[in-house]
Structure formats: structure tokens, C-alpha cells
C-alpha positions, 0 to 999 in steps of 0.5 A: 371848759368853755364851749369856744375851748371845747370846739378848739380841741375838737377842731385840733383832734379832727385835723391831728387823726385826719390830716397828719397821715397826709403830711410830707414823707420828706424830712424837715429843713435842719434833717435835709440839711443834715441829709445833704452834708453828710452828718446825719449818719454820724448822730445816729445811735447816739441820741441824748434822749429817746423819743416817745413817738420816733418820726411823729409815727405811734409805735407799735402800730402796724399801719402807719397811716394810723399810727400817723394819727394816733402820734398827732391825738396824742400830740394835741392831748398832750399839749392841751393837758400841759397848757391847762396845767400851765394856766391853773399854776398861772392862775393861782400864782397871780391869785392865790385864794382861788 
């Protein structure tokens, strides 16, 4: 990993455990929408697929300010971890002798 990739990471890790406990409490665009015309109540209970980490908030923890930042570590490392993957599928398909 170079050096600029590395710093990159750690940058996102520092804002994802410090910052995202300070995000808005209020919901998004699409579920105020929801919220305001009254259709909201009638999709829950009937997800299509469960969320591994509900409302950006790591379960089981009990202080949300925490579990908050846990959800958005876990969030980065998730995401780094599938775009390097991504890159090394990349990389190999366009050069197979590496």
C-alpha cells in the first residue's frame, strides 16, 4: 500500500469515528419524502433484505455516539477492502501474467 493511499485511509477512518456521531439525526431527502406523504409506515416490516448496520448505528452497542462511529469504521473498511479487491480483479484481467 503506498504511502498517499495509506494516509487516504487513515484520513477516512479519523472522519468516519470522529465526525459521523455529529451527522444530522434528521432523515434523508427520499425517507422525509416518505415521512411527509405518509408511506413510510406502510414499507415497515417488509424490508427485502436486512441491513447489517440499521440507521448507520453498529448494533449492539449500547452508546450510540459510539456505535455511530463504529458503523462508519466499519463502513470505510468495508469499502477500501472491496475497491482493492476490485482493483487486483481489474489489474489482473488487463494483464493476466501479473
Amino acid at each position: 500500500m503506498t504511502r498517499k493511499l495509506f494516509l487516504g485511509l487513515l484520513a477516512s477512518l479519523l472522519v468516519a469515528a470522529l465526525l459521523s456521531p455529529f451527522a444530522s439525526p434528521h432523515p434523508d431527502g427520499l425517507e422525509r419524502v416518505a415521512e411527509d406523504k405518509n408511506f413510510l409506515v406502510k414499507a415497515e416490516g417488509k424490508e427485502v433484505l436486512s441491513s447489517p448496520i440499521p440507521d448507520y448505528v453498529m448494533p449492539g452497542i449500547g452508546n450510540e455516539s459510539l456505535a455511530t462511529g463504529v458503523a462508519g469504521v466499519t463502513g470505510v473498511l468495508l469499502t477500501f477492502g472491496f475497491m482493492m479487491g476490485m482493483k487486483k480483479l481489474l489489474i489482473h484481467k488487463q494483464n493476466p501474467s501479473a
